[in-house]
FIZAVEX-234519 format. One record per residue: residue number from 1; residue in one letter; chain; x, y, z of N, C-alpha, C, O, CB in turn. Coordinates in steps of 0.1 Angstrom, whole numbers, always signed. Glycine has a CB too. Layout:
<nugus>
    n  res  chain   n.xx   n.yy   n.zz  ca.xx  ca.yy  ca.zz   c.xx   c.yy   c.zz   o.xx   o.yy   o.zz  cb.xx  cb.yy  cb.zz
  NUM    A      A      X      Y      Z      X      Y      Z      X      Y      Z      X      Y      Z      X      Y      Z
...
</nugus>
This chain:
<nugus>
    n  res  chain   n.xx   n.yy   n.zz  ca.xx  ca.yy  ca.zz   c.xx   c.yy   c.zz   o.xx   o.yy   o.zz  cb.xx  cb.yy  cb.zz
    1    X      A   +169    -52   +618   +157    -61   +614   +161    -69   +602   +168    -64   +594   +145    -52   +612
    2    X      A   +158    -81   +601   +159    -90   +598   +151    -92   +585   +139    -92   +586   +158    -97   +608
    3    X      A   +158    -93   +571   +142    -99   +560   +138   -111   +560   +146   -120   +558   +142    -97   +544
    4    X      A   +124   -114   +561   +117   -128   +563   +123   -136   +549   +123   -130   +538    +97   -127   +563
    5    X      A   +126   -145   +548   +125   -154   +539   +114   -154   +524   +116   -154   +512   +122   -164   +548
    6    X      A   +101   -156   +534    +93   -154   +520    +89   -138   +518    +80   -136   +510    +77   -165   +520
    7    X      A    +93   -129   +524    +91   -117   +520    +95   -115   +506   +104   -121   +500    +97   -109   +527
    8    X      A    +87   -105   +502    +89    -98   +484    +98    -90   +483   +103    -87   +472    +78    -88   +479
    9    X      A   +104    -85   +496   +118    -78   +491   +132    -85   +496   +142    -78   +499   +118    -62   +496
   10    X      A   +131    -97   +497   +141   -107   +502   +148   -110   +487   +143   -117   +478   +133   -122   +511
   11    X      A   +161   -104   +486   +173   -108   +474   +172   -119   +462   +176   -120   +450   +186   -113   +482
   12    X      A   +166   -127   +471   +167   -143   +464   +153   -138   +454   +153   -136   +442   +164   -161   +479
   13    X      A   +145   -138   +460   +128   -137   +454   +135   -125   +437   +132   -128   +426   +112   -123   +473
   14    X      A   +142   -114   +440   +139    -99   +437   +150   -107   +421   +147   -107   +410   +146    -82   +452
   15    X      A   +162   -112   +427   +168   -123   +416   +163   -131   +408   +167   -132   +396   +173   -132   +421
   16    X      A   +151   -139   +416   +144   -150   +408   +139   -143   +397   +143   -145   +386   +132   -158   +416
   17    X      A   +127   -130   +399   +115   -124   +395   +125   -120   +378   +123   -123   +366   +107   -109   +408
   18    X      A   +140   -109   +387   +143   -103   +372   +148   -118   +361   +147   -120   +349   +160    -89   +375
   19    X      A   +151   -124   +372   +156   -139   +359   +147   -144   +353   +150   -150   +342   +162   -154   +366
   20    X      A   +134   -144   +357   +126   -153   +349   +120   -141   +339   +118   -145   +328   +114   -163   +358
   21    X      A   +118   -129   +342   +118   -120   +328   +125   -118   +321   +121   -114   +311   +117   -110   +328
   22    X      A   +139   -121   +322   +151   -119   +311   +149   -133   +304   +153   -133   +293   +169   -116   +319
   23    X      A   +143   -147   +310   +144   -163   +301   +127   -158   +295   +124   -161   +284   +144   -185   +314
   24    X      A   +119   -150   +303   +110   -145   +292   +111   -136   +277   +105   -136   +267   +102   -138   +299
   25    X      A   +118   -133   +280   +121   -124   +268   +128   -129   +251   +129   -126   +240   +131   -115   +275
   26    X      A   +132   -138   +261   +139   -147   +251   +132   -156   +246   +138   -165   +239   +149   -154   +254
   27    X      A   +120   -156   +247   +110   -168   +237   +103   -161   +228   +101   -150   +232    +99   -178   +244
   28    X      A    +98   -165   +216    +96   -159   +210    +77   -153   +216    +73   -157   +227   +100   -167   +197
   29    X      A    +73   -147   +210    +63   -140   +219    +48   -148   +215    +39   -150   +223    +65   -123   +216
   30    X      A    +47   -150   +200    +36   -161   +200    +30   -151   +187    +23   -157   +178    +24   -165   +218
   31    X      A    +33   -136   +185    +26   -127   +178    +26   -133   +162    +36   -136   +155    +32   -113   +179
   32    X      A    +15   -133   +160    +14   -134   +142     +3   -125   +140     -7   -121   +146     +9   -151   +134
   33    X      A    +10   -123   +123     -1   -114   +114     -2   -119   +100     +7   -125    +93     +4    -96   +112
   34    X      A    -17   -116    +98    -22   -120    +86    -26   -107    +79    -27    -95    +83    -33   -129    +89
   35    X      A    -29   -111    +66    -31   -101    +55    -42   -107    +45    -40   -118    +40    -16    -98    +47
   36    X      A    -53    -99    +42    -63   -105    +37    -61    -95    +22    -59    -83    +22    -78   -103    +48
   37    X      A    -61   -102    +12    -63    -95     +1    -76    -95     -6    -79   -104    -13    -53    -98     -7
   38    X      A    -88    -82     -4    -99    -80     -7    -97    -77    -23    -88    -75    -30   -106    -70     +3
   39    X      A   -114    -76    -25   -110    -67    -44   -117    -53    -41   -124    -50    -31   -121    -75    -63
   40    X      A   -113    -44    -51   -113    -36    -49   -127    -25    -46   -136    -27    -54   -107    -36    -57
   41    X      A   -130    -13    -36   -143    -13    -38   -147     -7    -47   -141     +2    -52   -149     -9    -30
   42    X      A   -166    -15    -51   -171     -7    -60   -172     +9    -66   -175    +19    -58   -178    -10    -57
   43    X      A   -171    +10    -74   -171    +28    -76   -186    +35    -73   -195    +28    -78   -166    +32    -94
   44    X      A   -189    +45    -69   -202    +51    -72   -205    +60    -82   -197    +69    -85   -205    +57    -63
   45    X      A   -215    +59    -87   -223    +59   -102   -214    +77   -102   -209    +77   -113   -248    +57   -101
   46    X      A   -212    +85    -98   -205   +101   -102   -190    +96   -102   -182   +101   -110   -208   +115    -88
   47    X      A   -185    +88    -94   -168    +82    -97   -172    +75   -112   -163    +78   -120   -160    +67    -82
   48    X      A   -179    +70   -116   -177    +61   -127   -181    +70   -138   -176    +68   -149   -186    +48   -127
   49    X      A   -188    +79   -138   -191    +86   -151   -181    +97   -150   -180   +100   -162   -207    +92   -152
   50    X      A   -172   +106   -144   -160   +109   -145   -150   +105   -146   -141   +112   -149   -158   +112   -140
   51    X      A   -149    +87   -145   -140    +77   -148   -143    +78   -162   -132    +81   -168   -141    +63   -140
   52    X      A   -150    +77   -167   -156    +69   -179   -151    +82   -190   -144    +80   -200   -178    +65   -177
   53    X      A   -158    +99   -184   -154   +109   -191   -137   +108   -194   -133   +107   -205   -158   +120   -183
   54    X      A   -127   +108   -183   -116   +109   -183   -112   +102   -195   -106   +108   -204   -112   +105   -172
   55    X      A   -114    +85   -196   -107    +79   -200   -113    +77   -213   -107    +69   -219   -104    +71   -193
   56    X      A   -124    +83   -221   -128    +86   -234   -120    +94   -237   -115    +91   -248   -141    +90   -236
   57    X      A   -115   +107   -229   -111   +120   -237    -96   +119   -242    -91   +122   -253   -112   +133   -227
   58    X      A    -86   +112   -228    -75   +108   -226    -68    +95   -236    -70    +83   -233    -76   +106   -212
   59    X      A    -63    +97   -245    -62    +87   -252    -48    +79   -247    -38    +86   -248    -62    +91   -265
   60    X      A    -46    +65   -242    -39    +58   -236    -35    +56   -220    -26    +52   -213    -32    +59   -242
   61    X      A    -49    +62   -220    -51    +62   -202    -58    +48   -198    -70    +47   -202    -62    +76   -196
   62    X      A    -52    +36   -190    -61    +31   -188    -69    +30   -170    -64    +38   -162    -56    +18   -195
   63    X      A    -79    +21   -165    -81    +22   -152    -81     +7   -148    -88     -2   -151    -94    +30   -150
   64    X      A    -70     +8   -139    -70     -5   -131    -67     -3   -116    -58     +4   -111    -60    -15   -138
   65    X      A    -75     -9   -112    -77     -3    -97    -66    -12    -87    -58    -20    -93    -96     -6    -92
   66    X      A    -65    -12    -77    -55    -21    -71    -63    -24    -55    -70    -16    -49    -38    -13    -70
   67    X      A    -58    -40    -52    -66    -48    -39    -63    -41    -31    -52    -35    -29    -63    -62    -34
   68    X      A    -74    -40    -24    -74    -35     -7    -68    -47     -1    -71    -58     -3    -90    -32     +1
   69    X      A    -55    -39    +11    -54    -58    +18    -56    -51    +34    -51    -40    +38    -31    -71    +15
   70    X      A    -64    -61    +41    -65    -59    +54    -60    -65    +62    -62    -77    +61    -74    -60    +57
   71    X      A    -54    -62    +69    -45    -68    +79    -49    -69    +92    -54    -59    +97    -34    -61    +80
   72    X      A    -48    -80   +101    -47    -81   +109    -39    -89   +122    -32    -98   +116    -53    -81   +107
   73    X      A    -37    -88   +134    -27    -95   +147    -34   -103   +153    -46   -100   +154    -22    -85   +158
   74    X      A    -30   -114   +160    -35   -117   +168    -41   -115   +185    -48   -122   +193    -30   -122   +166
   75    X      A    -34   -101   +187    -37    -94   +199    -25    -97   +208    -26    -93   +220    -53    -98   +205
   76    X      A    -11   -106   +204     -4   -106   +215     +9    -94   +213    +14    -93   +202     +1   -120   +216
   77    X      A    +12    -88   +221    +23    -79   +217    +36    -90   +213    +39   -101   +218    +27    -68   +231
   78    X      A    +41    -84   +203    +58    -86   +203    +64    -82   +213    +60    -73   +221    +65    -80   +193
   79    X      A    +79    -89   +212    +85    -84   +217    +98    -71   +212    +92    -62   +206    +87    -93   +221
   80    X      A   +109    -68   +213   +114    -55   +209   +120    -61   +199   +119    -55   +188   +122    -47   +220
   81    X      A   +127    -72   +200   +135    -77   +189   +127    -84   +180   +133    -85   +169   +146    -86   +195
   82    X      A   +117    -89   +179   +107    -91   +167   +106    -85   +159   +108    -86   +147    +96    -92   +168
   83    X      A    +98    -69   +172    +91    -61   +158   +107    -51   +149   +105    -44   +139    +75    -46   +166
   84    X      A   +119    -53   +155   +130    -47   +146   +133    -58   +138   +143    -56   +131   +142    -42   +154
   85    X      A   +127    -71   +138   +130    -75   +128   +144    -87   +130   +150    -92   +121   +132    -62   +119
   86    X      A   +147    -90   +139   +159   -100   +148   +153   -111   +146   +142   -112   +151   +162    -98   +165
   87    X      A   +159   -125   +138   +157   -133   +142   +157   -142   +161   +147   -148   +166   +164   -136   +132
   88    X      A   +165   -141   +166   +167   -145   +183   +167   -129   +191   +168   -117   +188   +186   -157   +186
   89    X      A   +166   -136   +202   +172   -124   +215   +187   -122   +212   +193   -112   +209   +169   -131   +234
   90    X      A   +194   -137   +212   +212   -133   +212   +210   -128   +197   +210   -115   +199   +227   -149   +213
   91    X      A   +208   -129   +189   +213   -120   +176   +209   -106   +177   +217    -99   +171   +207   -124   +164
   92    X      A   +198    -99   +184   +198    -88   +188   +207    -81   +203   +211    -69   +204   +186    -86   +188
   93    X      A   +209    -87   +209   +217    -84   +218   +232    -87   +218   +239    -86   +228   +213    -88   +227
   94    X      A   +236    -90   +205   +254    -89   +201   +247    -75   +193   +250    -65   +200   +265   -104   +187
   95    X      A   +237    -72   +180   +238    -62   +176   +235    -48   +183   +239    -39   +177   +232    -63   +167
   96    X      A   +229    -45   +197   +229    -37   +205   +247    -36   +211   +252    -25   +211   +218    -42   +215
   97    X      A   +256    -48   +215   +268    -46   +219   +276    -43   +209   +286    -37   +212   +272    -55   +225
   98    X      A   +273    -46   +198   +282    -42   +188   +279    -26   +184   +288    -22   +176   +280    -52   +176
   99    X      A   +271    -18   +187   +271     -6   +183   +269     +3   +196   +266    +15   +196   +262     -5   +173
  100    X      A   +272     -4   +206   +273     +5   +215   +259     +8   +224   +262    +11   +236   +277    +17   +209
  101    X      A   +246     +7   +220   +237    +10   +226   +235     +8   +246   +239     -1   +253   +229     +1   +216
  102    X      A   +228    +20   +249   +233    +18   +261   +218    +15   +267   +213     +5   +270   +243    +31   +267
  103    X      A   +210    +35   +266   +199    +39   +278   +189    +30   +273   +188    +21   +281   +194    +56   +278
  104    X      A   +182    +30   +264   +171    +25   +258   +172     +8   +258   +163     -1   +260   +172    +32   +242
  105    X      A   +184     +7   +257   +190    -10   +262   +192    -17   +264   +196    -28   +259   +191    -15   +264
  106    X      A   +191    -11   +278   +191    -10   +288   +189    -30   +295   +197    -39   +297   +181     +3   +290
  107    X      A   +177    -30   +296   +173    -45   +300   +177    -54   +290   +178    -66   +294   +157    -46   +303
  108    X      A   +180    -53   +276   +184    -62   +269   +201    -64   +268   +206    -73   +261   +177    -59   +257
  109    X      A   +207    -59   +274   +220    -61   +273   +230    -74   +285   +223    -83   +290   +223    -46   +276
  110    X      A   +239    -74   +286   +242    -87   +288   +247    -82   +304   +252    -71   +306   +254    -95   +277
  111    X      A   +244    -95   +315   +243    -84   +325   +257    -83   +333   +265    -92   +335   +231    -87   +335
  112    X      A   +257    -75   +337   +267    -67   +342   +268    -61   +355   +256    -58   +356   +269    -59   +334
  113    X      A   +274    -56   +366   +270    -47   +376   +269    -37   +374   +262    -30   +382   +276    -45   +384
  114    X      A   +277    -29   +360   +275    -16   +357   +257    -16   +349   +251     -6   +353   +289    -12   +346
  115    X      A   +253    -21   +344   +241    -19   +345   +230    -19   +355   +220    -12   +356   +239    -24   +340
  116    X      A   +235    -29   +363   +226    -32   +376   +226    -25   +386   +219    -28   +396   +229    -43   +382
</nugus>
């Protein structure tokens, strides 16, 4: 039996699909993060009068509090070589060949039959 042309498991299609995820992978993914630097929260009236005790009794103790920062993503995932910190796809995929990396990857490596 014969595979149809536009069938989904016809060679050419199964080629195209893995090729255009491997030229996906290689753009950057779109993810950004921001960081909000808030001030600090208010204390409540029993934190402050134990604050206040402390630092009467303690001589050269002082209290300085430090910003809360909130962070947030834009909701798109990274990709693998982003979040390790790779400028490109090829600069992480010489440092995967250069140390050998095999199981894990796996799909990022340069292709080969022995992978395939």
């Amino acid at each position: 039996m014969a595979v149809q042309k536009n069938s989904p498991f016809n060679p050419l299609n199964i080629y195209a699909l893995k090729r255009a995820a491997k030229e996906r992978l290689k753009k950057p993914s779109g993810y950004s993060f921001t960081q909000n630097i808030l001030p600090p929260a208010p204390l409540t009236e029993s934190e402050s009068n134990s604050l206040l005790s402390i630092l009467c009794n303690t001589p050269g103790v002082i209290y300085n509090p430090r910003d809360r920062v909130q962070s947030s993503g834009n909701g798109i995932e990274p990709h693998r070589w982003e979040v390790l910190g790779f400028d490109s796809h090829e600069h992480y995929t010489q440092w995967v060949l250069f140390n050998n990396l095999d199981d894990d990857h796996r799909v990022y490596a340069v292709e080969t039959e022995h992978y395939e």
